[in-house]
C-alpha positions as CSV (number, residue, x, y, z in Angstrom):
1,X,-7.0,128.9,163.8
2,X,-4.5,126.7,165.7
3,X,-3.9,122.7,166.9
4,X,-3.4,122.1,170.4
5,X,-0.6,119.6,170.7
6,X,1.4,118.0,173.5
7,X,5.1,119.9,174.0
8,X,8.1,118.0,175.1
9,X,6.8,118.5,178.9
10,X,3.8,117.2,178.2
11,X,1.5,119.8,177.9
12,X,-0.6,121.4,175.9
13,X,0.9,123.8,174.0
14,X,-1.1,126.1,170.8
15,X,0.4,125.3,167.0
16,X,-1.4,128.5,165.4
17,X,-1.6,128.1,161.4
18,X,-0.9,130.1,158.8
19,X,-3.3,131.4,156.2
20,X,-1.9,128.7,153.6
21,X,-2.0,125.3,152.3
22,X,0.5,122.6,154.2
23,X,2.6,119.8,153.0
24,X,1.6,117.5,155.9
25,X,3.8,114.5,154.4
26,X,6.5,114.0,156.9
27,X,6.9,112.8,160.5
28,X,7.0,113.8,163.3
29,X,5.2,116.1,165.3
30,X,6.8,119.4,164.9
31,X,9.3,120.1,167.7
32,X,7.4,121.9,170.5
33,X,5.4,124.5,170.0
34,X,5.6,127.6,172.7
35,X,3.0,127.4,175.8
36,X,-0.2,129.0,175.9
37,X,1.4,131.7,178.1
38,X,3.8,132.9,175.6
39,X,4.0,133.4,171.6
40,X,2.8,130.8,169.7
41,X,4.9,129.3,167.4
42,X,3.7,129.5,163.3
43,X,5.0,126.9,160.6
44,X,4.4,123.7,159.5
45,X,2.1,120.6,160.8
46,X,3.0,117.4,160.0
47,X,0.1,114.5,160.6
48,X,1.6,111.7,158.5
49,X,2.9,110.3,154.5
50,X,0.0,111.3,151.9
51,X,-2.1,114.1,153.8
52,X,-2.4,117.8,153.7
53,X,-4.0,120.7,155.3
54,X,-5.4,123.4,152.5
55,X,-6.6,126.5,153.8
56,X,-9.4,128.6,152.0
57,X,-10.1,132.3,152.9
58,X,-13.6,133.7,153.2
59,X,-15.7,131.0,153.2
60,X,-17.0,131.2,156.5
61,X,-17.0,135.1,156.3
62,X,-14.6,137.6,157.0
63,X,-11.5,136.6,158.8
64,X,-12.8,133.0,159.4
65,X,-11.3,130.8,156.8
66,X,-11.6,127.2,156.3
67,X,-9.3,124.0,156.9
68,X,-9.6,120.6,154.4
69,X,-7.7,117.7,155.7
70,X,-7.3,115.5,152.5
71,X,-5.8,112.4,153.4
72,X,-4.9,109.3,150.9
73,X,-5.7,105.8,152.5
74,X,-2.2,105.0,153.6
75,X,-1.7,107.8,156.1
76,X,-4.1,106.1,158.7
77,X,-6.0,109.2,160.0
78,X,-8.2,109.4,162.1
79,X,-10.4,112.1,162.4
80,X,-12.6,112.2,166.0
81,X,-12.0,108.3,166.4
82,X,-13.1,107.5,163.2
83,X,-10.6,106.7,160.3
84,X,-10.8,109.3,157.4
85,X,-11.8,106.7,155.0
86,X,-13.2,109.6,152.4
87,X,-10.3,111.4,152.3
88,X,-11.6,114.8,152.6
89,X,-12.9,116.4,155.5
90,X,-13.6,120.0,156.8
91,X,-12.0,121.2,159.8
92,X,-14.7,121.8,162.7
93,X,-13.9,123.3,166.3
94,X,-12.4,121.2,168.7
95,X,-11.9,118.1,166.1
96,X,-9.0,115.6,167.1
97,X,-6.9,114.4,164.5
98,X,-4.6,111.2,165.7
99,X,-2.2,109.0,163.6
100,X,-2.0,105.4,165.1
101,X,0.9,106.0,168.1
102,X,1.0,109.3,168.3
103,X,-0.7,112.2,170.7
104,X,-4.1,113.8,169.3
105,X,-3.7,117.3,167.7
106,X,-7.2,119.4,168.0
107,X,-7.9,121.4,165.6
108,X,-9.5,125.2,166.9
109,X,-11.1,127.7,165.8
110,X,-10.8,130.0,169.1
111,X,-8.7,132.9,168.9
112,X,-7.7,135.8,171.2
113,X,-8.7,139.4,171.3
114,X,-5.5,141.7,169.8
115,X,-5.3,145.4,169.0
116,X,-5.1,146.3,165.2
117,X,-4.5,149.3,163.1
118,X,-8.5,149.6,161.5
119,X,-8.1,149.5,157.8
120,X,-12.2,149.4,156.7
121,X,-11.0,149.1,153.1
122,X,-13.8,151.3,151.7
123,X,-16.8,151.0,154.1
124,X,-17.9,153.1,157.3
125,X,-17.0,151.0,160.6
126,X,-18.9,152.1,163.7
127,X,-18.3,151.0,167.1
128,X,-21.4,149.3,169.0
129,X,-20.4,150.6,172.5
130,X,-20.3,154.1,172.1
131,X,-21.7,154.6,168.1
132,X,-19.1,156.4,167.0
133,X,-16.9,155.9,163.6
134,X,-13.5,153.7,163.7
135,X,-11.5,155.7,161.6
136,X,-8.4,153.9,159.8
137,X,-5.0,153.7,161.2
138,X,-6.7,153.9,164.5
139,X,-6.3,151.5,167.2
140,X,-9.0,149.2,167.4
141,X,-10.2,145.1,168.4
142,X,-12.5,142.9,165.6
143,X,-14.2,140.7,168.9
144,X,-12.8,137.1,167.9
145,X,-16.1,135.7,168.5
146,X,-18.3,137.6,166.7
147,X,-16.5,140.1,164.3
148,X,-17.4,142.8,165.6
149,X,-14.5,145.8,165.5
150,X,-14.7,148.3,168.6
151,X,-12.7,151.2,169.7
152,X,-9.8,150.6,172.0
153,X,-7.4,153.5,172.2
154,X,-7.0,156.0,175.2
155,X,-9.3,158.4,173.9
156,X,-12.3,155.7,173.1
157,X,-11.0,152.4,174.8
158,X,-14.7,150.9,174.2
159,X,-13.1,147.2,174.0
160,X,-12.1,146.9,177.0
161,X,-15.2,149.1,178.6
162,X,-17.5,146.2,179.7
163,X,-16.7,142.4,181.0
164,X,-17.9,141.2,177.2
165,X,-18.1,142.2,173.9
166,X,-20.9,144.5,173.2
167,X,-22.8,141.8,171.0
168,X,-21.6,138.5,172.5
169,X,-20.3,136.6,175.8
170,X,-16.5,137.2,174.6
171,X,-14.5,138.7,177.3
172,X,-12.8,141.9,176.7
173,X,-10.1,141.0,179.1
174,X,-7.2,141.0,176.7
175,X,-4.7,138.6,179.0
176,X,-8.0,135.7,179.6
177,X,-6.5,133.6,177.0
178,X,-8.2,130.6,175.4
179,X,-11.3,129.3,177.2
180,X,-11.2,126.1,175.9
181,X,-8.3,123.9,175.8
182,X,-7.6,119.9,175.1
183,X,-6.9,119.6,179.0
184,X,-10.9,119.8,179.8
185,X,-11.2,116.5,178.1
């Protein structure tokens, strides 16, 4: 999970979020966050006085955690246009979160492909390209789209096998980067 902000060029540059809650109380925009071609940069975001980001794990299923704004009337949010008058609201894809006179900040949910060390906990993970088990401390991908762990080592390098993930339109392309970004708009 991640906001797309404007750097100090003027471009749009990823903000990616830690797994936390966030003390969103002071101004301004954090100083700017590394392009999309390089790391992105982890920390803080700060949207205005009296609002926070809390973060909840596992409520959209495994790996996909959740994002409240809560905002108190004074910090003149506005979530997609419209002021958060409620003072709660759930994070969606692609949401744009603007305080009066400054850029927009959209909220994503994309992420990118990575290679991880499989630790199944205590269940059986298979691969759906070629069937076989993932066994732990082996190199493998969890497809960002849809979940799904696949191979990806020299010996099985099933990730990377086909143009997509097995079970959805992902690409397995590991430099493709984020397919949407604020600059569409």
């Amino acid at each position: 999970m991640h906001f797309w902000m404007r750097d100090r060029d003027g471009e749009w540059a990823v903000f990616l979020l830690q797994d936390q809650e966030l003390d969103l109380s002071a101004m301004p925009w954090p100083e700017a966050p590394v392009k999309t071609g390089g790391e992105a940069r982890r920390g803080e975001v700060r949207l205005g006085p009296g609002s926070a980001l809390l973060h909840s794990s596992g409520v959209r299923g495994p790996g996909q955690p959740t994002y409240v704004l809560l905002s108190a009337p004074e910090a003149n949010l506005y979530l997609n246009g419209l002021p958060l008058l409620c003072g709660l609201q759930v994070l969606e894809d692609r949401d744009e979160v603007r305080v009066p006179g400054l850029e927009p900040a959209y909220f994503s949910t994309e992420a990118l492909a990575r290679v991880e060390v499989m630790d199944s906990g205590s269940g059986k993970v298979s691969c759906p390209r070629c069937s076989l088990e993932i066994a732990d401390g082996t190199s493998a991908v969890r497809c960002p789209a849809c979940g799904i762990w696949h191979h990806s080592s020299e010996e099985y390098p099933c990730w990377g096998y086909g143009p997509s993930c097995t079970l959805c339109p992902q690409p397995t392309d590991m430099e493709v980067g984020f397919r949407w970004t604020p600059a569409e708009l």
